[in-house]
C-alpha positions, -999 to +999 in steps of 0.1 A: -424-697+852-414-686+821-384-705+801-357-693+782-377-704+753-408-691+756-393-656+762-376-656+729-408-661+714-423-637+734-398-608+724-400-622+682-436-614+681-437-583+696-437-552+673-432-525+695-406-500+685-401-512+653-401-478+638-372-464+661-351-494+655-358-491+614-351-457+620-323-455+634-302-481+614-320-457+580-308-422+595-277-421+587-280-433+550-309-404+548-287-380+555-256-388+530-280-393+507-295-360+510-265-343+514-248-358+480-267-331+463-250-306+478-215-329+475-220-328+440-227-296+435-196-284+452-174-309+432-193-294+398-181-258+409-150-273+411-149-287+381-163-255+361-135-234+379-110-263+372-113-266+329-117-223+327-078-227+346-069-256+326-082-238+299-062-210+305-031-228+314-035-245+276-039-215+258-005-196+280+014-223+273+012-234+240+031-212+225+059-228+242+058-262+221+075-241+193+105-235+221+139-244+214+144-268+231+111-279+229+093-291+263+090-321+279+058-336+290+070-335+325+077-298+326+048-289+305+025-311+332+047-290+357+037-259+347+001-263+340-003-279+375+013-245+388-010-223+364-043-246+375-035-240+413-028-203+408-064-199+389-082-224+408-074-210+443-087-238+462-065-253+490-092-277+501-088-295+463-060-322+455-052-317+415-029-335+393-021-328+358-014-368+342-011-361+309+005-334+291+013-341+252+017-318+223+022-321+186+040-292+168+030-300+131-004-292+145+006-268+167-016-287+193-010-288+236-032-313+252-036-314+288-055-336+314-060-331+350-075-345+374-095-328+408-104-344+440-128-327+462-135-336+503-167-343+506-193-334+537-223-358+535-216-391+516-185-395+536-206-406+563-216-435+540-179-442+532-171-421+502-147-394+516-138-374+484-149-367+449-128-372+417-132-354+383-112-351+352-106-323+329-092-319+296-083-292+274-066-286+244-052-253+225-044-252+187-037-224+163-072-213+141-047-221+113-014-236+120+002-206+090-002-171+094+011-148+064+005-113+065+009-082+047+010-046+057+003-029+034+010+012+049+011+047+036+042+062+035+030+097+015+043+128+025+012+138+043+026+107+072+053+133+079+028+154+095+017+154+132+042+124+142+021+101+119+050+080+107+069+083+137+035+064+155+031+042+123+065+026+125+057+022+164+025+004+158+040-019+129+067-028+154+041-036+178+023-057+153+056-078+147+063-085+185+030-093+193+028-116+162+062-129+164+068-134+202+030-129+215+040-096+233+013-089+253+019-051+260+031-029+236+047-002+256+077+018+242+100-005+265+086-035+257+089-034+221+122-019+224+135-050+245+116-074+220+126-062+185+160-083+187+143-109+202+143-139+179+109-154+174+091-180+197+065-186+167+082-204+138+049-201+115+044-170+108+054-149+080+055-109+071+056-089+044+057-048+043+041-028+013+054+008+021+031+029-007+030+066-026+017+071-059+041+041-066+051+007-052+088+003-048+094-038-058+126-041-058+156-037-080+166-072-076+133-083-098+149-059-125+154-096-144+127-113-129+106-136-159+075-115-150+084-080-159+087-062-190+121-062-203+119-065-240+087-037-243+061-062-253+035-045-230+008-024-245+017+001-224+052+002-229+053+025-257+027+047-237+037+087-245+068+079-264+071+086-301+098+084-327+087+106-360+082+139-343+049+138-357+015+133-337-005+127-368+009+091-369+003+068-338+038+048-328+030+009-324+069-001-320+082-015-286+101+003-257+125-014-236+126+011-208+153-007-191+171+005-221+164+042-220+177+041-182+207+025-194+211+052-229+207+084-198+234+064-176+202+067-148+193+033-126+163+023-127+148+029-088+126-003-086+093+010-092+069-005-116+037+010-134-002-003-134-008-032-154-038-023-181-076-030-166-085-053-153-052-064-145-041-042-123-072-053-098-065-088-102-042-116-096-037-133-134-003-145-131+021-127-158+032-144-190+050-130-221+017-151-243-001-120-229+021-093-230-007-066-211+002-091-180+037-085-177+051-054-153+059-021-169+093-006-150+082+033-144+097+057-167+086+088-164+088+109-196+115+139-195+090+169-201+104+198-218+116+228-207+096+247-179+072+217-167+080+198-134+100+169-147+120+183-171+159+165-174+172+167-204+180+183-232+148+180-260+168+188-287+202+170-284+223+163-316+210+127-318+180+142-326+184+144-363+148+154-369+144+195-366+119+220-362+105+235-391+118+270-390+106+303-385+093+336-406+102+368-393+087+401-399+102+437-395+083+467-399+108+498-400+100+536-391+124+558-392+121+599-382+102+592-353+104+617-327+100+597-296+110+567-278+106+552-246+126+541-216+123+507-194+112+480-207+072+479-210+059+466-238+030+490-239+051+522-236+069+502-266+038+500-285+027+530-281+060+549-295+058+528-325+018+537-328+024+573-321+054+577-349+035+589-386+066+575-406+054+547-428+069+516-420+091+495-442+088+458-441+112+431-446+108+394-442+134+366-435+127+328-434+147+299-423+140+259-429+143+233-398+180+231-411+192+264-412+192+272-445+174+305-457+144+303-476+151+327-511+128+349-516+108+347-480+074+346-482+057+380-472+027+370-457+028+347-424+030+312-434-001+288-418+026+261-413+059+253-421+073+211-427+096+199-403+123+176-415+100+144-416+076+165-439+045+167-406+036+204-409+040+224-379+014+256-371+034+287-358+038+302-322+043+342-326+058+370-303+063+404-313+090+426-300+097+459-306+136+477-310+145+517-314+179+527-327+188+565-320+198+589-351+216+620-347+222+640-378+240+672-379+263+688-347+263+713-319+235+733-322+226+719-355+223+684-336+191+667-342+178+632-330+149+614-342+146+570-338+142+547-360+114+520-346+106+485-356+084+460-349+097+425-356+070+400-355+086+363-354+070+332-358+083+297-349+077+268-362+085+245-334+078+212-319+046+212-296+052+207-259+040+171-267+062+167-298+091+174-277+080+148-247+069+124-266+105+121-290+128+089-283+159+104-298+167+125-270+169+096-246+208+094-259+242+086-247+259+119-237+225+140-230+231+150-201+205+141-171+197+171-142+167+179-122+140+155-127+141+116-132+124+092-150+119+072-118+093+103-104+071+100-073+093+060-070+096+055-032+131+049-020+120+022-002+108-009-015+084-038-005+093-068+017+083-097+002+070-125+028+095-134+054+097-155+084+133-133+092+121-113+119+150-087+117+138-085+081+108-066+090+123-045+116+146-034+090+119-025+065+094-011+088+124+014+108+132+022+070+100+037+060+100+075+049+073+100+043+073+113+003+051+113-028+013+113-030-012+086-020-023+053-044-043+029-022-044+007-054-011+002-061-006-007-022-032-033-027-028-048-056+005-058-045-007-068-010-028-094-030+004-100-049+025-108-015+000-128-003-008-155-035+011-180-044+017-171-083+040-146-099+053-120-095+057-132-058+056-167-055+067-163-013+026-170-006+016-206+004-014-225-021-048-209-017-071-233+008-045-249+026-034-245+063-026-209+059-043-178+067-035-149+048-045-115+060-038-081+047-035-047+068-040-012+050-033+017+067-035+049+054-039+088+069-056+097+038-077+093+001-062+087-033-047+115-047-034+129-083-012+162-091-029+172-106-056+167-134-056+200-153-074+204-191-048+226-197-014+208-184+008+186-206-005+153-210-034+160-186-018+162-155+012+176-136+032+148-127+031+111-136+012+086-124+008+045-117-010+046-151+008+072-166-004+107-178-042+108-179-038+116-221-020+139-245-026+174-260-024+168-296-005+198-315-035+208-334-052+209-300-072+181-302-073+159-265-071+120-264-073+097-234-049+065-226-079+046-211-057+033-186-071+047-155-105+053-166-136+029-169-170+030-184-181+050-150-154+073-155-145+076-192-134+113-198-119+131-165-126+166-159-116+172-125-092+156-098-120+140-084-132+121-115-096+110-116-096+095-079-127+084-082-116+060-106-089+049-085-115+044-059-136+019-079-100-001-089-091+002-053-126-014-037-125-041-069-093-048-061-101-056-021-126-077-038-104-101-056-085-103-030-109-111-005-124-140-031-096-155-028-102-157+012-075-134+020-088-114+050-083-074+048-084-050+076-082-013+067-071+018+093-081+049+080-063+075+100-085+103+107-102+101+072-113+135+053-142+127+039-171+099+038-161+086+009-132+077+023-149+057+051-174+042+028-142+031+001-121+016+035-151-002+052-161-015+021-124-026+012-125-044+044-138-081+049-163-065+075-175-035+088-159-046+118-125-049+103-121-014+092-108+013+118-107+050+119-087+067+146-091+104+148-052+109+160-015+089+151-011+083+188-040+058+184-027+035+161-003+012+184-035+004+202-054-007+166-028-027+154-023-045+188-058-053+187-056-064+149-030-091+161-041-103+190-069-110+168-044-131+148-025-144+170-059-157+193-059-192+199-090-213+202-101-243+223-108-270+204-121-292+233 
């Protein structure tokens, strides 16, 4: 019989089912183990689908830091564990959002949060759930934003409800900037407009542009403009001999000539020389070309399009020189004519044999007969300051009826003349040209010196929202188009020198951006070889050049460059403006100011090529065919601006 003993030895060294016992007590950690793979992959998903909503919930509620009152952490960790529930969508996963911290001087949210995930498989091995931690954090690309919209406001934006759409889009543009509006409808911007902003770090500025920018009377005294007429330009078309032989080097204070017409000045200001007006070289009165010219557009004499006062006033003591008349006297002519035609006219005289008489009569620049006249036509005659002045003649023809004898007897013959007069007058550029008619008392009608000036002027940079409502709602359609002068003074807004000091230091925290928007090219009115002065209406750089009165042509050399030295055609002038316009964009953009440009249905390539190439990138410039389009372009210009990125 077998003890107690001898049975426990028996049962130690026998090794059968060893494998199903080993087995057995293995199985179970087998299967967790193989199954954590799949745990872990679950809890990754997750995770993924966790940071994308914490992600999301960063980037919705940062704005909110700048709130006032600003946020706590607890209702900041409130609202981003709603927004992570709503996005993740998971009932099955615990979260918790534990930290929530923000720092507005960095316009920084941080968030962390926390996700715990039941697990299938390693829960048989005692781990019931999975734990990870997210974080996320949402800044501004640049904590400053400064931009300036730089838009057409030309005539041509009255057409096809182009101004009406612009002012909608601008608006847009503000809201979406201002209060990150995310739909620009006509009701949503409406209901925003007198919203005061929820972003405290951004700041607008409005360029409305013609032919002219409009900077403001209130700079009428600022240290940067040209108040004393130190400017090489300043004296530009004016003249005070009466006498084109002699070039005029003294200053004009055109602020004064505004105040000798009783006429304000409007606010507009004229191209600096090259390459001034395509750059940003702060004014000073040590260079005097730097400084800003106020407009004053020439009065032009009689029968030209700007044409307001008198050209001959008494404070003009300087007078014509004269004139020489002719009259050739027939008398017993047989016929005369009826109406008014001078060829009929002619012909009478012609056609009467009577041999005429002549006569001559001459009178100096002051009235006074010259005794005996001369009998041949003199080549020129001396105005008062001695310049000799070459004649402009007319003929005219008069008939005066002669009846001799009565009744029956009665006969009637006419006695003809042809009076040929010449005048020895002032040239049409004589007479624009003169100072002395800018006087007290000459009275001002029709034109004005401040020509082509838009009503409305600029908005410097301005973090007043109601500001910018007011310019934008303010904008009008008139004049012709200058991209130049709306960019130049874009990049004017935006740097942080003279004449508008509003701009923040280059390279700092600030992004400066610029908008141009126009619905057309660079225009002039126009470039004629025959017109006064070159052209029919003043311009940013004044009048193209000057007719001299012996005929000869000169150029200012104020618009034109080496490409384009002597205009003969509108285009050569607007190409010019072209080349300053691109240079101009690329100062600007050197100085890492960023430049989108709209081109609203654009008429030609060169148009396109001038606006892409104006632009920082290809991708930055935009060309909608219709006005209706241009809410949707500038909502997508600042969303781009407003974006925020992850920077975790």
């Amino acid at each position: 019989m077998r003890t107690f003993a001898d049975l426990l030895k028996r049962f130690h060294a026998d090794e059968r089912g060893v494998f199903a016992v080993i087995f057995g007590l293995l199985a179970i950690v087998l299967v967790a183990f193989a199954g954590a793979a799949v745990d872990y992959s679950s809890v990754e998903t997750a995770r993924t689908r966790a940071q994308v909503a914490l992600d999301s919930a960063a980037l919705g509620l940062q704005p909110t830091i700048f709130s006032t009152p600003a946020p706590t952490s607890a209702s900041l960790k409130a609202s981003a564990l709603a927004l992570l529930n709503e996005r993740l969508n998971d009932s099955s996963a615990v979260t918790a959002v534990d930290v929530a911290t923000f720092d507005t001087g960095n316009g920084t949210l941080h968030l962390e949060a926390t996700l715990t995930v039941n697990t299938a498989f390693v829960q048989l091995v005692g781990i019931p759930s999975l734990t990870a931690r997210v974080v996320s954090e949402a800044t501004r690309k640049r904590i400053n934003l400064e931009v300036a919209l730089v838009l057409d406001n030309s005539g041509s934006m009255a057409q096809l409800s182009r101004m009406t759409n612009l002012k909608k889009a601008a608006l847009c543009a503000m809201n979406v900037l201002y209060n990150a509006l995310d739909e620009c409808t006509d009701a949503k911007v409406t209901a925003t407009n007198d919203v005061a902003p929820t972003e405290q770090r951004i700041w607008m500025g409005i360029v409305p542009f013609t032919g002219f920018v409009n900077v403001g009377t209130g700079y009428k005294n600022a240290s940067w403009m040209d108040t004393t007429g130190l400017s090489s330009i300043a004296n530009d078309n004016f003249d005070d001999d009466d006498n084109d032989a002699t070039p005029y080097n003294g200053a004009v204070n055109r602020f004064s000539l505004y105040t000798k017409i009783g006429v304000a000045w409007r606010g507009c200001v004229e191209a600096r020389p090259y390459p001034y007006d395509t750059d940003d070289t702060p004014p000073s009165t040590a260079n005097p070309d730097t400084l800003f010219v106020p407009e004053f557009a020439p009065d032009t004499p009689s029968g030209y399009s700007n044409s307001y006062i008198n050209d001959r006033p008494s404070a003009c003591t300087n007078k014509d020189g004269g004139t020489w008349t002719k009259t050739s006297k027939k008398t017993g002519c047989a016929a005369t004519w009826s109406g008014n035609n001078e060829t009929k006219k002619a012909a009478a005289y012609t056609n009467c044999t009577s041999s005429a008489t002549d006569s001559y009569a001459q009178v100096k620049w002051d009235g006074s007969a010259v005794t005996p006249a001369a009998t041949t036509q003199p080549a020129t005659m001396q105005a008062q300051n001695g310049a000799p002045i070459a004649a402009t003649c007319s003929n005219s023809y008069t008939s005066v009826t002669v009846t001799t004898g009565s009744g029956r007897n009665a006969v009637t013959t006419y006695t003809l003349s042809l009076v040929r007069t010449c005048s020895y007058q002032f040239s049409d550029r004589v007479l624009q040209e003169r100072l002395c008619k800018y006087a007290s008392g000459n009275a001002v009608s029709g034109g004005s010196p401040n020509d082509d000036c838009p009503t409305n002027p600029m908005t410097p940079l301005t973090a007043t929202k109601a500001d910018i409502k007011t310019a934008i709602n303010a904008m009008a359609s008139q004049g012709y188009t200058n991209i130049h002068q709306g960019a130049i003074w874009g990049f004017h807004m935006l740097s942080p020198t003279e004449p508008l000091t509003q701009g923040a230091d280059y390279g700092g925290a600030t992004s400066k951006v610029m908008i141009i928007m126009t619905d057309g090219e660079n225009t002039v009115n126009s470039y004629g070889a025959n017109a006064l002065n070159m052209a029919n209406t003043f311009q940013a750089y004044g009048w193209p050049g000057a007719r001299s009165q012996t005929g000869g042509v000169s150029y200012n050399g104020r618009i034109y460059s080496t490409d384009h030295p002597y205009p003969a055609s509108d285009a050569d002038v607007t190409a010019a403006m072209d080349t300053r316009t691109e240079e101009t964009c690329t100062n600007a953009k050197a100085e890492g100011i960023a430049i989108y440009t709209i081109g609203l249905n654009p008429p030609n390539q060169k148009t396109i090529d001038l606006l892409t190439n104006c632009a920082t990138t290809a991708s930055m410039a935009y060309f909608p065919t219709d006005s209706s389009q241009l809410v949707t372009v500038f909502k997508k210009i600042a969303d781009e601006l407003a974006n925020l990125r992850l920077s975790q």
